[in-house]
Residue, then its C-alpha position, 0 to 999 in steps of 0.5 A: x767621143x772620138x773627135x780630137x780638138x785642142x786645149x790651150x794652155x793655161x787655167x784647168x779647173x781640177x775637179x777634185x776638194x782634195x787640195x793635195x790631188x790639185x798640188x800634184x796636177x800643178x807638178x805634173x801640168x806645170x811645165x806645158x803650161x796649165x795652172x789647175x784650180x781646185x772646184x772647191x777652191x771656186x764653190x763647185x759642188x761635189x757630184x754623186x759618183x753614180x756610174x759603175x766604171x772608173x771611166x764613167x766616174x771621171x767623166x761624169x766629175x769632169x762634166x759637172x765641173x765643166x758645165x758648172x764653171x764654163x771652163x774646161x775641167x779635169x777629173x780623175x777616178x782610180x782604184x784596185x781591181x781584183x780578178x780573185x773578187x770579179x774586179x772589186x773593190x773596183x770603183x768602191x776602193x776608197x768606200x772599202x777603208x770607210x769613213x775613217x779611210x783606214x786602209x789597213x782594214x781593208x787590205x784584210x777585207x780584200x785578204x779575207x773575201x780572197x780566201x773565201x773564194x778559194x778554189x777546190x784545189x786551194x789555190x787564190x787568185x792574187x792577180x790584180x790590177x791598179x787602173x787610173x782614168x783622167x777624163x778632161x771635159x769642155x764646156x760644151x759637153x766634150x770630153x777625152x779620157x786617158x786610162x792607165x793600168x798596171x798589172x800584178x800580184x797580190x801580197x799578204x801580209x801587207x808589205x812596206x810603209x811607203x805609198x798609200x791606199x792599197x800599194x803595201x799588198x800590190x807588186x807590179x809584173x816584173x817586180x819584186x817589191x811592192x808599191x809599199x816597199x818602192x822608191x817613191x820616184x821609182x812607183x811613180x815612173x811605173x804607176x796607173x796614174x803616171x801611164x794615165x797622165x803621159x796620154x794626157x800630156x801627149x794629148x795635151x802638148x801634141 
């Protein structure tokens, strides 16, 4: 929907079970003035991720939550996109490391699909993106999303021990390192999420 509106600071409910995901909304809202409250934290079920985008996904956990607690609520959806692989994992990025969420073997899942679509002349297409979408839902059905994306490389073997998911097989346009390898302060000045949440805090704080 394209009509802006306004949302006072204060409560947000965070749809999200993951604890952490709410710690870190709390660091990165706080100083504007919103305090997130976990949709676990009040009893809120979890929604089937049922869309195919990363922005239909947010939307849809951001409105369940909203609807379900007569709140505003904020939900986000994020993973890796390869252009070797049509975009996948895409929104499968975290079904990709399994129940067991080892993300090791799915960095050799990605690594192994790549090499079986290798062109005649040999070459791999290691262009990737990492893509984040924050969708922030009213009550009454509203919503307004925030997309970030960070454009770069594929690596293999993985590289680095720092960061998480997909980031030891990502180096970012410009750079040499990747995600893995990077000053933890230094990614997140760069990333898909931090790009996603200064939309929403310009949103937020205009």
């Amino acid at each position: 929907m394209s009509t802006r509106r306004k949302l006072p600071p204060g409560r947000i409910i965070a749809a999200t079970h993951n604890p952490g995901k709410v710690k870190e909304l709390g660091a990165l809202l706080g100083d504007i003035g919103f305090v997130p409250v976990s949709a676990g934290e009040i009893g809120l079920p979890e929604p089937d991720e049922t869309a195919d985008t990363f922005q239909g996904n947010a939307e849809l956990k951001a409105l369940a939550a909203a609807l379900a607690s007569g709140e505003p609520a904020l939900a986000d959806d994020s993973g890796l996109a390869c252009d070797g692989l049509s975009g996948a994992p895409g929104i499968y990025s975290a079904r990709w490391a399994g129940p067991a969420k080892d993300f090791r073997a799915a960095m050799q899942k990605i690594e192994d699909a790549l090499k079986a679509e290798t062109s005649e002349d040999g070459e791999v297409d290691k262009r990737a993106s990492f893509i984040c979408v924050l969708s922030l839902a009213w009550p009454d059905g509203h919503v307004q999303s925030f997309e970030g994306v960070v454009r770069g490389q594929l690596v293999f073997p993985p590289r680095g021990d720092r960061g998480f998911g997909y980031d030891p097989i990502f180096v970012p346009e410009g750079e040499t390192e990747t995600f893995g390898e990077m000053d933890p302060d230094r990614k997140h000045a760069m990333s898909h999420r931090a790009i996603a949440f200064d939309k929403l805090k310009a949103f937020l704080s205009a």
